[in-house]
PDB file of N, CA, C and O in Angstrom:
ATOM      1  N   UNK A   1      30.337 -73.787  38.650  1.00  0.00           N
ATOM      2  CA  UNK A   1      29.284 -73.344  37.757  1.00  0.00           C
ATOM      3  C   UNK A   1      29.333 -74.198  36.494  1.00  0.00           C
ATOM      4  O   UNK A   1      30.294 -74.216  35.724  1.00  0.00           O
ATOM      5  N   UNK A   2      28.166 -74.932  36.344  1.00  0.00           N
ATOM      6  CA  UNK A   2      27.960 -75.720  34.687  1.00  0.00           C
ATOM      7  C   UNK A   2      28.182 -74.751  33.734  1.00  0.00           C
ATOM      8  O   UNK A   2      27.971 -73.625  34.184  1.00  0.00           O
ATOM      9  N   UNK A   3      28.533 -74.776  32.580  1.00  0.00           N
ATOM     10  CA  UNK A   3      28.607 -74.169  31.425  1.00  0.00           C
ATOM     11  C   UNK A   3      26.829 -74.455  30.944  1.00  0.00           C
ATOM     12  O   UNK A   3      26.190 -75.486  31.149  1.00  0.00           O
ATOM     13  N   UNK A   4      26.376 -73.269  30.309  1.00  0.00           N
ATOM     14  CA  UNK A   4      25.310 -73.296  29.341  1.00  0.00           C
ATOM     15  C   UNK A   4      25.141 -74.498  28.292  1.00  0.00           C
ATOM     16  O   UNK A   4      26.001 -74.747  27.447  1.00  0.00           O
ATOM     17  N   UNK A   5      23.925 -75.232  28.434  1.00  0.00           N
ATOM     18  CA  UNK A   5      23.662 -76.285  27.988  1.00  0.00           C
ATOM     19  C   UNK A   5      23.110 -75.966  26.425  1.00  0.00           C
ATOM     20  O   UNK A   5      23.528 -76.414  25.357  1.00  0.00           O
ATOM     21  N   UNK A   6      22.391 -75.346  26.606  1.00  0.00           N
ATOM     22  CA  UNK A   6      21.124 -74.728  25.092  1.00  0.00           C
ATOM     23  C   UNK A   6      22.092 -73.174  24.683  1.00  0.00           C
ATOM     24  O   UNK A   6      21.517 -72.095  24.823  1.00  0.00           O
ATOM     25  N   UNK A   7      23.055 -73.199  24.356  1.00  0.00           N
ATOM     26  CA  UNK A   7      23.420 -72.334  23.263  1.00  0.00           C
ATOM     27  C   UNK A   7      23.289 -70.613  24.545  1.00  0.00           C
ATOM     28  O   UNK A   7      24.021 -69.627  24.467  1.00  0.00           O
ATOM     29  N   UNK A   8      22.456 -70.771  25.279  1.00  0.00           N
ATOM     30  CA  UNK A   8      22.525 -69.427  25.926  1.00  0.00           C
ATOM     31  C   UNK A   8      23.980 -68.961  27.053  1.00  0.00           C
ATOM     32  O   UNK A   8      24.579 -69.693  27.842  1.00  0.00           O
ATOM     33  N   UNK A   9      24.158 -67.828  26.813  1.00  0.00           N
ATOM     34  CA  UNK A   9      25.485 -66.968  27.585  1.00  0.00           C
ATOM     35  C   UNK A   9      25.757 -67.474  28.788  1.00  0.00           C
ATOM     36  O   UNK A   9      24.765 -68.070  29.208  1.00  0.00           O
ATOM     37  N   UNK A  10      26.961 -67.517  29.788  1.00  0.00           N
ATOM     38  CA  UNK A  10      26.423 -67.724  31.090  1.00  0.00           C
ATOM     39  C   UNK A  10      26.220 -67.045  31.286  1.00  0.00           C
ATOM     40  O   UNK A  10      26.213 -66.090  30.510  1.00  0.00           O
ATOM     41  N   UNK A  11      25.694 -66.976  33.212  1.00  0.00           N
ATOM     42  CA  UNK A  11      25.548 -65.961  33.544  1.00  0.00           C
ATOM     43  C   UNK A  11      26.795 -65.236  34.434  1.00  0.00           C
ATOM     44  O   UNK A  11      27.891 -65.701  34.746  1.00  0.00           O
ATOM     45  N   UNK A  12      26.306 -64.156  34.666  1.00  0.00           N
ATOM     46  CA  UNK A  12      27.403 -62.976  35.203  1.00  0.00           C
ATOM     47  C   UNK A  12      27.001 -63.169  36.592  1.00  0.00           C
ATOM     48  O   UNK A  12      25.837 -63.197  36.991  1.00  0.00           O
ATOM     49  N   UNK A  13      28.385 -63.339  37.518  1.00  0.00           N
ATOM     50  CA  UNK A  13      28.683 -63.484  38.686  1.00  0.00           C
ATOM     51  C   UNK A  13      29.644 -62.655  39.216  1.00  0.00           C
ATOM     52  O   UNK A  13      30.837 -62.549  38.932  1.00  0.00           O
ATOM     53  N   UNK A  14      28.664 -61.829  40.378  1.00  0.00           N
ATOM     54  CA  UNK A  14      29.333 -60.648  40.697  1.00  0.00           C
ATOM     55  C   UNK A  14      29.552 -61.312  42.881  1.00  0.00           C
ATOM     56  O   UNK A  14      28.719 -61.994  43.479  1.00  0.00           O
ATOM     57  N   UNK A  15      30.391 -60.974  43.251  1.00  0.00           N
ATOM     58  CA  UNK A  15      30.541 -61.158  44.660  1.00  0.00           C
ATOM     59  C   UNK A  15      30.902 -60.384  45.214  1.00  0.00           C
ATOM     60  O   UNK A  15      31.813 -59.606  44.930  1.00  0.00           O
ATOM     61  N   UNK A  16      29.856 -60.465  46.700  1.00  0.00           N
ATOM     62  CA  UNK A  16      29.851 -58.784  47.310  1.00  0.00           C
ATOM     63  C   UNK A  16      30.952 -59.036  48.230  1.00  0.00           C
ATOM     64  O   UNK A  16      30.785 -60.135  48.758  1.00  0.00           O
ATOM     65  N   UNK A  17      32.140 -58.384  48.682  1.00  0.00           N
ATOM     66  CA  UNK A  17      32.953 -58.296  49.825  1.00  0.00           C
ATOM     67  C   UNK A  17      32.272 -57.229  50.931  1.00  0.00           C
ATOM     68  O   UNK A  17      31.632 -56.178  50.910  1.00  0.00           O
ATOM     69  N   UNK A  18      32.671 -57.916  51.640  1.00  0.00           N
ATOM     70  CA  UNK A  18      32.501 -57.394  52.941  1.00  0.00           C
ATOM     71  C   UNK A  18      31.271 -56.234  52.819  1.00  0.00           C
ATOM     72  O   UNK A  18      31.576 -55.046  52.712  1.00  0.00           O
ATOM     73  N   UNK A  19      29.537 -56.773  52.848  1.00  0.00           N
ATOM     74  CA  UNK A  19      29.012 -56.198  52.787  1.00  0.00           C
ATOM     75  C   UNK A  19      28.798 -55.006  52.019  1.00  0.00           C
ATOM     76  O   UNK A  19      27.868 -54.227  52.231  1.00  0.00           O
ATOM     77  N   UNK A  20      29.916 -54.829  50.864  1.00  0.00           N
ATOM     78  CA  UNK A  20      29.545 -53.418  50.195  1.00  0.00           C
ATOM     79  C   UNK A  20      28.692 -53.971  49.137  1.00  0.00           C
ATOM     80  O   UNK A  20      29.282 -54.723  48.362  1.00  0.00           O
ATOM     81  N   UNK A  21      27.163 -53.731  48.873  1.00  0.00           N
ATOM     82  CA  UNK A  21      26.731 -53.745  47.875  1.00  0.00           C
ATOM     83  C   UNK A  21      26.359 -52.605  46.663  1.00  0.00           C
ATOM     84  O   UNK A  21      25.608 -52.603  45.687  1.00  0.00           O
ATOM     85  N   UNK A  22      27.331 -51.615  47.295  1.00  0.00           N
ATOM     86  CA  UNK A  22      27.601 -50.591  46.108  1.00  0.00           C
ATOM     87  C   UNK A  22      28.441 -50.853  45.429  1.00  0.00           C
ATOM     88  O   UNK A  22      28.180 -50.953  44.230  1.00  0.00           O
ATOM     89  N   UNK A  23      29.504 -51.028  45.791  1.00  0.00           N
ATOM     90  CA  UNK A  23      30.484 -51.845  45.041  1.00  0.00           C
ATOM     91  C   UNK A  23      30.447 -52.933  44.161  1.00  0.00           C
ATOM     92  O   UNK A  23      31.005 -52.853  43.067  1.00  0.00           O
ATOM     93  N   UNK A  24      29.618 -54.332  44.656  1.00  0.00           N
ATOM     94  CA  UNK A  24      29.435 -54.966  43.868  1.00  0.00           C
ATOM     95  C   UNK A  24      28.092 -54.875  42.286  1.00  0.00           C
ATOM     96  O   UNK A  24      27.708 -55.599  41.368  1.00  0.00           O
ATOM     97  N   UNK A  25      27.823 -53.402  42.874  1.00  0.00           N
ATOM     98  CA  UNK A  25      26.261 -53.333  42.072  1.00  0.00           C
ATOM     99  C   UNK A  25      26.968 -52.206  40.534  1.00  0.00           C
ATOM    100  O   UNK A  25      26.359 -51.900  39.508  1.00  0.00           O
ATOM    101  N   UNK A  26      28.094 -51.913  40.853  1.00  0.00           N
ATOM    102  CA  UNK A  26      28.841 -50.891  40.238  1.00  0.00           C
ATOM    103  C   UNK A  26      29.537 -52.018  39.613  1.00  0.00           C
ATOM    104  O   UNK A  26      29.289 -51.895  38.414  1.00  0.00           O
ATOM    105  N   UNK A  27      30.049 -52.734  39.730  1.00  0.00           N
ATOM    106  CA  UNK A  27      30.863 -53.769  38.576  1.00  0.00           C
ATOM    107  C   UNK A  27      29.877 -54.774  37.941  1.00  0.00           C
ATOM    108  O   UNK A  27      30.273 -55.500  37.029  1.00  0.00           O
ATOM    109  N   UNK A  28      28.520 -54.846  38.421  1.00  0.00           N
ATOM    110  CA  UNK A  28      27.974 -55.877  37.985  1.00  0.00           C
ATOM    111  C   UNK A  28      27.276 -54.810  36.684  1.00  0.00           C
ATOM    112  O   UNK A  28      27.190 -55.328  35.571  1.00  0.00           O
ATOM    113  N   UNK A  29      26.815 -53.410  36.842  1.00  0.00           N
ATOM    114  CA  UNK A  29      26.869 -52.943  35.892  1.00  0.00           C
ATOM    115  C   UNK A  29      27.548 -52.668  34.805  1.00  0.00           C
ATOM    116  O   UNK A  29      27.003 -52.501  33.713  1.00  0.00           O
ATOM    117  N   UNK A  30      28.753 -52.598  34.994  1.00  0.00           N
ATOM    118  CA  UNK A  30      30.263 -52.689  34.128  1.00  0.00           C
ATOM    119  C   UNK A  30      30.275 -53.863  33.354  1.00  0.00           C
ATOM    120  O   UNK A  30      30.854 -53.889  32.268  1.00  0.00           O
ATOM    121  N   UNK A  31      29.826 -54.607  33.708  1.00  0.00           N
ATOM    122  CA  UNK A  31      29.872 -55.885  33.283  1.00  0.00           C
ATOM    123  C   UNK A  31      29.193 -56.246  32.122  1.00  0.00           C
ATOM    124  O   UNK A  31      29.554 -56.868  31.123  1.00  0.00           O
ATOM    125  N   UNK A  32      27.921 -55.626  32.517  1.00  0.00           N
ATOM    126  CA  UNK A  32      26.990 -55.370  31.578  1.00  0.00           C
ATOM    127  C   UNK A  32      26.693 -54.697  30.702  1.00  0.00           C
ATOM    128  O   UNK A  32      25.958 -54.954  29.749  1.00  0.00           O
ATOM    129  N   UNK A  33      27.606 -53.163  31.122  1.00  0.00           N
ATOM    130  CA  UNK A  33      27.398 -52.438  29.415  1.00  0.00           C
ATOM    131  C   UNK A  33      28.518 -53.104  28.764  1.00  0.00           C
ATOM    132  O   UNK A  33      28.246 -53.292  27.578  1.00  0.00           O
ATOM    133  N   UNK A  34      29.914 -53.623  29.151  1.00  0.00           N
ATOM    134  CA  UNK A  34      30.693 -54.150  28.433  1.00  0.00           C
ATOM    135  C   UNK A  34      30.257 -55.520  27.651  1.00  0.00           C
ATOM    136  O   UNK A  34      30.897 -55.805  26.638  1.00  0.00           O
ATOM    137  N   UNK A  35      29.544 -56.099  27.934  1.00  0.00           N
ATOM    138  CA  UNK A  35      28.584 -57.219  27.141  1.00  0.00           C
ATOM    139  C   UNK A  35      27.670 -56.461  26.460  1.00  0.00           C
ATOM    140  O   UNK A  35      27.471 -57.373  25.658  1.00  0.00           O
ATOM    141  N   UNK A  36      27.087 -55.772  26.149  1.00  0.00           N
ATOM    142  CA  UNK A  36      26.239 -55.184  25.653  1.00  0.00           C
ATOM    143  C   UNK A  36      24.725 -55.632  26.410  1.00  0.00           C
ATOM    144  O   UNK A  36      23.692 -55.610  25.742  1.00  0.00           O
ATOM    145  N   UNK A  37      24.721 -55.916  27.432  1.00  0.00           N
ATOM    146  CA  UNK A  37      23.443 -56.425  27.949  1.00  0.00           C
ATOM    147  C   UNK A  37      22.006 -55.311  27.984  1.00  0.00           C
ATOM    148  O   UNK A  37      20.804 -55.510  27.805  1.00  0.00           O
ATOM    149  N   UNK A  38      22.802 -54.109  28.301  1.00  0.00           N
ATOM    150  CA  UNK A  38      22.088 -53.104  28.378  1.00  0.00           C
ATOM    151  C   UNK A  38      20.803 -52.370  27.174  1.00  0.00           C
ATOM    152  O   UNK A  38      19.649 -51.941  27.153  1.00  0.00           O
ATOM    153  N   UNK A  39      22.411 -52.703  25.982  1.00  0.00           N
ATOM    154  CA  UNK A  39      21.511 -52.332  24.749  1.00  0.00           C
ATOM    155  C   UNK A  39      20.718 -53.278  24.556  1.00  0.00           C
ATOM    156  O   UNK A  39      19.571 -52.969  24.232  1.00  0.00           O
ATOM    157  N   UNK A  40      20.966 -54.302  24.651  1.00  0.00           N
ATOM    158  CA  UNK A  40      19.811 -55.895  24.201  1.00  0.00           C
ATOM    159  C   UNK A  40      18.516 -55.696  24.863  1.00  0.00           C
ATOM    160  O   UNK A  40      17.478 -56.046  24.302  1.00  0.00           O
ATOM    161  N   UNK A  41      18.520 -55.158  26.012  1.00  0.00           N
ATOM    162  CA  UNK A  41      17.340 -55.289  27.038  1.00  0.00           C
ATOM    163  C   UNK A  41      16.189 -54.149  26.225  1.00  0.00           C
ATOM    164  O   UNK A  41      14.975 -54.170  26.019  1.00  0.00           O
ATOM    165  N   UNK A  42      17.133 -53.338  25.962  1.00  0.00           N
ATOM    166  CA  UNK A  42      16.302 -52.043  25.712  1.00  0.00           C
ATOM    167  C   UNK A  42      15.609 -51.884  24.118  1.00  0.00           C
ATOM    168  O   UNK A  42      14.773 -51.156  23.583  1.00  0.00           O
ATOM    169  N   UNK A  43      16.536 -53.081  23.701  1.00  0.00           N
ATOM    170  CA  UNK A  43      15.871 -53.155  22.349  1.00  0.00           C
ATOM    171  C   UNK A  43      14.847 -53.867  22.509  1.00  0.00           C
ATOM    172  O   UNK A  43      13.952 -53.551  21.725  1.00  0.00           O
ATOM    173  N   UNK A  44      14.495 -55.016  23.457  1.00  0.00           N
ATOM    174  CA  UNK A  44      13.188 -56.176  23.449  1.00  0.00           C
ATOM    175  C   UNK A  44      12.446 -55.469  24.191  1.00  0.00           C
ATOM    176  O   UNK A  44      11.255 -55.781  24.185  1.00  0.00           O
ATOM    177  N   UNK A  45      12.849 -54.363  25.019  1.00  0.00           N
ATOM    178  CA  UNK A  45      11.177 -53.557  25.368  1.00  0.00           C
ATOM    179  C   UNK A  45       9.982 -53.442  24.282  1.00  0.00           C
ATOM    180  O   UNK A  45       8.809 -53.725  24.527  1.00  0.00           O
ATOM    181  N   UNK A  46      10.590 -52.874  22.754  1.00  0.00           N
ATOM    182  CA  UNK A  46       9.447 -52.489  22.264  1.00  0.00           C
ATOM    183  C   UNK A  46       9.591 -53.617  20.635  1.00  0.00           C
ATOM    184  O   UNK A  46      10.590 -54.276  20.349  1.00  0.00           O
ATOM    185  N   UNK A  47       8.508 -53.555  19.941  1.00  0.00           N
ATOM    186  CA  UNK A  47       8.291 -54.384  18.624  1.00  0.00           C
ATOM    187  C   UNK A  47       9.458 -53.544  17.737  1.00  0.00           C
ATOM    188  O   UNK A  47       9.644 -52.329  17.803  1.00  0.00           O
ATOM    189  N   UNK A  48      10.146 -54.434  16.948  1.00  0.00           N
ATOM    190  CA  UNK A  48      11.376 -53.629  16.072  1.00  0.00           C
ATOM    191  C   UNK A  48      10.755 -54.507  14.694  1.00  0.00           C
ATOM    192  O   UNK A  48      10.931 -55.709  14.497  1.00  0.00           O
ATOM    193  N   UNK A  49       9.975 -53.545  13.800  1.00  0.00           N
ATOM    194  CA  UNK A  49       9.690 -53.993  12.133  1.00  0.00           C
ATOM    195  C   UNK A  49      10.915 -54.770  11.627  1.00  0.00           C
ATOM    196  O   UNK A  49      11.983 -54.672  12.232  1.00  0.00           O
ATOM    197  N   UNK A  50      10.794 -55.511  10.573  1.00  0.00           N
ATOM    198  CA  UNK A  50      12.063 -55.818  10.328  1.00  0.00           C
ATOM    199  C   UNK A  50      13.005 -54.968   9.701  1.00  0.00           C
ATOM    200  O   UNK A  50      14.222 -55.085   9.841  1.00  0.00           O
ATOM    201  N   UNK A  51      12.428 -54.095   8.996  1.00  0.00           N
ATOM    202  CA  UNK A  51      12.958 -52.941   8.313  1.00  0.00           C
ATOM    203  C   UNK A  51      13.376 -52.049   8.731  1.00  0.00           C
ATOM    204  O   UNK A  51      14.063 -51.349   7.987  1.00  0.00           O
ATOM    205  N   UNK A  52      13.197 -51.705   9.916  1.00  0.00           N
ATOM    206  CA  UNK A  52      13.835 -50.976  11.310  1.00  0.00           C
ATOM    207  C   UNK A  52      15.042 -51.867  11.763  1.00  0.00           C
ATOM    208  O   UNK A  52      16.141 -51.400  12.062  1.00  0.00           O
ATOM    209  N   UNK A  53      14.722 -53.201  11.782  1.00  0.00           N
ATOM    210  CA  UNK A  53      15.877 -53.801  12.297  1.00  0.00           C
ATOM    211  C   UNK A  53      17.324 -54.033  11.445  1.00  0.00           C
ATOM    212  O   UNK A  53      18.474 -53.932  11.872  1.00  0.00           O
ATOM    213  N   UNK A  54      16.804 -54.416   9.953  1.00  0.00           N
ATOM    214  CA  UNK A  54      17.608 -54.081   9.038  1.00  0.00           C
ATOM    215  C   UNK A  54      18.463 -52.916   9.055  1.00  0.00           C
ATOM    216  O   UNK A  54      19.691 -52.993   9.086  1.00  0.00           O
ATOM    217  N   UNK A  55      17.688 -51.639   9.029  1.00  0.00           N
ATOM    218  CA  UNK A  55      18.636 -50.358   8.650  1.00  0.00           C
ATOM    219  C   UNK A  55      19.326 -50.373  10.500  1.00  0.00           C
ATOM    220  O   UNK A  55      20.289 -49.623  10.660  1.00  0.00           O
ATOM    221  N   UNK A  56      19.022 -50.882  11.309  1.00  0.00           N
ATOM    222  CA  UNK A  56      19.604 -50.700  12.947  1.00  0.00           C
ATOM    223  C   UNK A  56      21.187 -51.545  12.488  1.00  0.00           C
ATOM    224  O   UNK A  56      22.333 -51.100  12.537  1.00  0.00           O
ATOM    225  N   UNK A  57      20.668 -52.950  12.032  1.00  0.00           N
ATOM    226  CA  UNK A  57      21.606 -54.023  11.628  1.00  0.00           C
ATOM    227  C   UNK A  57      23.088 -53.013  10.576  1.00  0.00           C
ATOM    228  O   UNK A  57      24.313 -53.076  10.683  1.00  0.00           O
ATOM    229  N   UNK A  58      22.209 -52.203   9.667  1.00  0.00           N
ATOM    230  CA  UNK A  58      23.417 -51.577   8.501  1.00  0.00           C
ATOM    231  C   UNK A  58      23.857 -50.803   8.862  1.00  0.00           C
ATOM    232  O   UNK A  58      24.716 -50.333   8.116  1.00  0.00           O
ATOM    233  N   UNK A  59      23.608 -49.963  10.442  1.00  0.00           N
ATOM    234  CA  UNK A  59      24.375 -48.517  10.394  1.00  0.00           C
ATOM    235  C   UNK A  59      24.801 -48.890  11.635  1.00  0.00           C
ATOM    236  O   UNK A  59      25.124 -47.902  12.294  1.00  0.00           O
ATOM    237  N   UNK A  60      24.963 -50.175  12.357  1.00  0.00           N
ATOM    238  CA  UNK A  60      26.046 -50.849  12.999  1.00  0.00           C
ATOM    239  C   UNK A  60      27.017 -51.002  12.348  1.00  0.00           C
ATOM    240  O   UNK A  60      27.917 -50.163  12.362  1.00  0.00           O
ATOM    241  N   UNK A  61      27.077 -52.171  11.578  1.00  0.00           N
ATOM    242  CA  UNK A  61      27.902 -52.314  10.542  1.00  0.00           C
ATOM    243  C   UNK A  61      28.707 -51.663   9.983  1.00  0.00           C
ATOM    244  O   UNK A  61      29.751 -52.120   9.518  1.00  0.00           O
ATOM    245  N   UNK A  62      28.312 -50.356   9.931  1.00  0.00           N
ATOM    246  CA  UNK A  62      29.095 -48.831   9.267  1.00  0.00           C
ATOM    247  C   UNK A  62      29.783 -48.600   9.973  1.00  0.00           C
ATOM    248  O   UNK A  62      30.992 -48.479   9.777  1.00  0.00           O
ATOM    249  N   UNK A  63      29.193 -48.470  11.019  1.00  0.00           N
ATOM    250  CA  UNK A  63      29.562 -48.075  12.648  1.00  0.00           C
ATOM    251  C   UNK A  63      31.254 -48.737  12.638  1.00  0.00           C
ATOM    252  O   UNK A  63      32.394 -48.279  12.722  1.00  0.00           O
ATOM    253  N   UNK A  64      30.722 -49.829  12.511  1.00  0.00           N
ATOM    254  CA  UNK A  64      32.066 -50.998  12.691  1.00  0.00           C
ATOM    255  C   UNK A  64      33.110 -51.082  11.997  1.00  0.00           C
ATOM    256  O   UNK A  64      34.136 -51.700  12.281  1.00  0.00           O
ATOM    257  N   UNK A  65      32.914 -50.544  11.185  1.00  0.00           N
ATOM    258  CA  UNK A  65      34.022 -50.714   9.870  1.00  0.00           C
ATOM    259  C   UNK A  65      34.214 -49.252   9.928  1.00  0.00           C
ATOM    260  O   UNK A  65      35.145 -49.295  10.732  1.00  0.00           O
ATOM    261  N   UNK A  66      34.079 -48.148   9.731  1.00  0.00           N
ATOM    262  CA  UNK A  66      34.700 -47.255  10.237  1.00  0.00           C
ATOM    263  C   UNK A  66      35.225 -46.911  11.399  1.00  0.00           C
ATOM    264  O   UNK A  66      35.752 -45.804  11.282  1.00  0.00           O
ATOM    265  N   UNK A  67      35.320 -47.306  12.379  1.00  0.00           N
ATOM    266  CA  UNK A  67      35.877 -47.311  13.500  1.00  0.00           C
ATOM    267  C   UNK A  67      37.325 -48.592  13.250  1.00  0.00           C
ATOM    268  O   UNK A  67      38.274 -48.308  13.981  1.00  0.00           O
ATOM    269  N   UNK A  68      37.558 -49.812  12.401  1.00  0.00           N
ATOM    270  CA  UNK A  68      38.183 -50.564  12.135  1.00  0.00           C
ATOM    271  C   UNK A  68      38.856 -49.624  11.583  1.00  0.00           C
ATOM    272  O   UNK A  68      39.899 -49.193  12.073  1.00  0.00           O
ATOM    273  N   UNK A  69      38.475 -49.306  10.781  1.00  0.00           N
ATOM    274  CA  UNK A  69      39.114 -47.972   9.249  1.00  0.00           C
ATOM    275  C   UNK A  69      40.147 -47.075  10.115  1.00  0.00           C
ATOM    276  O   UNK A  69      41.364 -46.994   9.949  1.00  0.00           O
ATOM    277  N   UNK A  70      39.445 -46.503  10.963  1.00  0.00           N
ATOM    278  CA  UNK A  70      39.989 -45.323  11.842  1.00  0.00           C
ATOM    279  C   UNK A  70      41.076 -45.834  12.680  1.00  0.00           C
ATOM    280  O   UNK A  70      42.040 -45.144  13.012  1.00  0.00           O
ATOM    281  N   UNK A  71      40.954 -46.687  12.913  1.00  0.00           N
ATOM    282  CA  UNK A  71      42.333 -47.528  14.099  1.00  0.00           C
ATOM    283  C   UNK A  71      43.152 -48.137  13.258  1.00  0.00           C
ATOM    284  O   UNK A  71      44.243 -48.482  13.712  1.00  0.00           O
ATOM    285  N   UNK A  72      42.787 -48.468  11.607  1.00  0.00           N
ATOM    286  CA  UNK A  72      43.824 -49.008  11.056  1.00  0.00           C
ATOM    287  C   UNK A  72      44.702 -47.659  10.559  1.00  0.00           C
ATOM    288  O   UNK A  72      45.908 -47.643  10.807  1.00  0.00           O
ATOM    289  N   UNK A  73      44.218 -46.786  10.014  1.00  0.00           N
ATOM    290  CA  UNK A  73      44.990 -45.723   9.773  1.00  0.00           C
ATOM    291  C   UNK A  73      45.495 -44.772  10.853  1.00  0.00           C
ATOM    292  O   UNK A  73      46.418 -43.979  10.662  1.00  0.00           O
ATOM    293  N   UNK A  74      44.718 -44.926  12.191  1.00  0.00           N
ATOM    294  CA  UNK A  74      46.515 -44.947  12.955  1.00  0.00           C
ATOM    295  C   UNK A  74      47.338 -45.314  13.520  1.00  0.00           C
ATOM    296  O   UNK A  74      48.265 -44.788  14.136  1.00  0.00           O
ATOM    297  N   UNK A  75      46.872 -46.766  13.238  1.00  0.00           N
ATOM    298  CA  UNK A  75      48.251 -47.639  13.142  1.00  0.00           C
ATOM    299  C   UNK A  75      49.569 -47.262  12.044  1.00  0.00           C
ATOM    300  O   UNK A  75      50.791 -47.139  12.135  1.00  0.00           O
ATOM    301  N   UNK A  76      48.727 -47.181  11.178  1.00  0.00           N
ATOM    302  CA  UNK A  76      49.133 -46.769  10.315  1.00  0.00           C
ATOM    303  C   UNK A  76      50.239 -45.053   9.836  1.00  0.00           C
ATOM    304  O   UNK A  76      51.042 -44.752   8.953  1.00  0.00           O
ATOM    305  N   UNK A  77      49.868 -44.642  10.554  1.00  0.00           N
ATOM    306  CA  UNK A  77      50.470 -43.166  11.026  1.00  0.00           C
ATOM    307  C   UNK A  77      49.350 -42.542  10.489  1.00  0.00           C
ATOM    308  O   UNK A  77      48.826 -41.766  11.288  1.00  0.00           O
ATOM    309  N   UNK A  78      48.695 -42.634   9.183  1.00  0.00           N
ATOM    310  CA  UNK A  78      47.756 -41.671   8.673  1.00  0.00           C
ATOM    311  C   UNK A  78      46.819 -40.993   9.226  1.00  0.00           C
ATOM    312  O   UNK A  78      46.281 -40.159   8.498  1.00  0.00           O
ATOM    313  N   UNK A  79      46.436 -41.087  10.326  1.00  0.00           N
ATOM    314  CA  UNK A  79      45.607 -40.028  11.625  1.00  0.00           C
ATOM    315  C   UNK A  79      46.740 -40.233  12.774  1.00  0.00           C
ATOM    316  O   UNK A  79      47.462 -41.218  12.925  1.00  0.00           O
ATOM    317  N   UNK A  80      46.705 -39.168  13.459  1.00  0.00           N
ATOM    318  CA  UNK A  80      47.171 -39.079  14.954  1.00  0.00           C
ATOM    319  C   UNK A  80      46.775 -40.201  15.882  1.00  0.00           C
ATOM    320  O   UNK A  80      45.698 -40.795  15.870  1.00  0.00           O
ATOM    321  N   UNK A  81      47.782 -40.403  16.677  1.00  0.00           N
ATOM    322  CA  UNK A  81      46.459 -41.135  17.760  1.00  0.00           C
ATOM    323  C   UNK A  81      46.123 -40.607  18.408  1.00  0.00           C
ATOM    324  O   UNK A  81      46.384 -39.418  18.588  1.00  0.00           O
ATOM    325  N   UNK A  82      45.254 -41.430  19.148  1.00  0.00           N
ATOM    326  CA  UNK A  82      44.138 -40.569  20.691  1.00  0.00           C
ATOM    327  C   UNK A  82      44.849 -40.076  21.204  1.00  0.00           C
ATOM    328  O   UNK A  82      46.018 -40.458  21.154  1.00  0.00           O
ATOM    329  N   UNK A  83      44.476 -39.021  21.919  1.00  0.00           N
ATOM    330  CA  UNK A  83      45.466 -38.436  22.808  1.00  0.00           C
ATOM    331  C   UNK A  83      44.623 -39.320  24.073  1.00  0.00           C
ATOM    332  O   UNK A  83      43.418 -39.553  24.159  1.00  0.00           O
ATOM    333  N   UNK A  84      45.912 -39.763  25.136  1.00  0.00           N
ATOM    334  CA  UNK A  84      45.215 -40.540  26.637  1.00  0.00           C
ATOM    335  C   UNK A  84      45.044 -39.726  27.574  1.00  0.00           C
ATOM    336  O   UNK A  84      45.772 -38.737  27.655  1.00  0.00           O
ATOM    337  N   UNK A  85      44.217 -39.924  28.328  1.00  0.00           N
ATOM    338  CA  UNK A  85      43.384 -38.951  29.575  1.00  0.00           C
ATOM    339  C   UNK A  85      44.884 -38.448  30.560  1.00  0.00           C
ATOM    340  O   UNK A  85      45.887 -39.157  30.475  1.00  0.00           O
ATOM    341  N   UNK A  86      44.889 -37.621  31.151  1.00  0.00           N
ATOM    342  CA  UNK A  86      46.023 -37.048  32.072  1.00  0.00           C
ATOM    343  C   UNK A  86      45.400 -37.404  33.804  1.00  0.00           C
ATOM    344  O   UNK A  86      44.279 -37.184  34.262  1.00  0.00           O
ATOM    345  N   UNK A  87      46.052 -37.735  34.164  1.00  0.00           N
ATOM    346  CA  UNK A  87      45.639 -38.062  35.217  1.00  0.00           C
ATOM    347  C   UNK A  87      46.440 -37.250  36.128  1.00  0.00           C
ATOM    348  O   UNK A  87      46.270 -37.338  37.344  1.00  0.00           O
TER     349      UNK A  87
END
């Protein structure tokens, strides 16, 4: 596979084994909310003002830095950590 010439992502390459294309249709989705492909798509459905896009742009941002905030303080000991799923 060439690498992207013009600045765009590659693309995502998913391979089906042995005929399961549930399987491969289930990681190729994985793939994709973990890239964020999902949210991108759904944002170019409709016209975004810029001023819509702005305040979308700032309460990411918030988003981001409190969640940084939150993992540094419990690293930090100052919050608990997560408790992990029990299996």
């Amino acid at each position: 596979m060439v690498g992207p010439s013009n600045g765009e992502s590659p693309l995502v390459q998913i391979f089906v084994r042995d005929n399961n294309v549930d399987q491969a249709l289930k990681a190729l989705k994985k793939k994709m909310q973990r890239e964020g492909s999902f949210r991108e798509m759904k944002r170019h459905v409709h016209y975004e003002k810029p001023s819509e896009k702005r305040a979308r742009q700032k309460a990411e941002a918030v988003r981001r830095a409190r969640k940084l905030a939150r993992k540094r303080a419990q690293r930090e000991g100052l919050l608990p950590m997560p408790k992990k799923p029990a299996r």
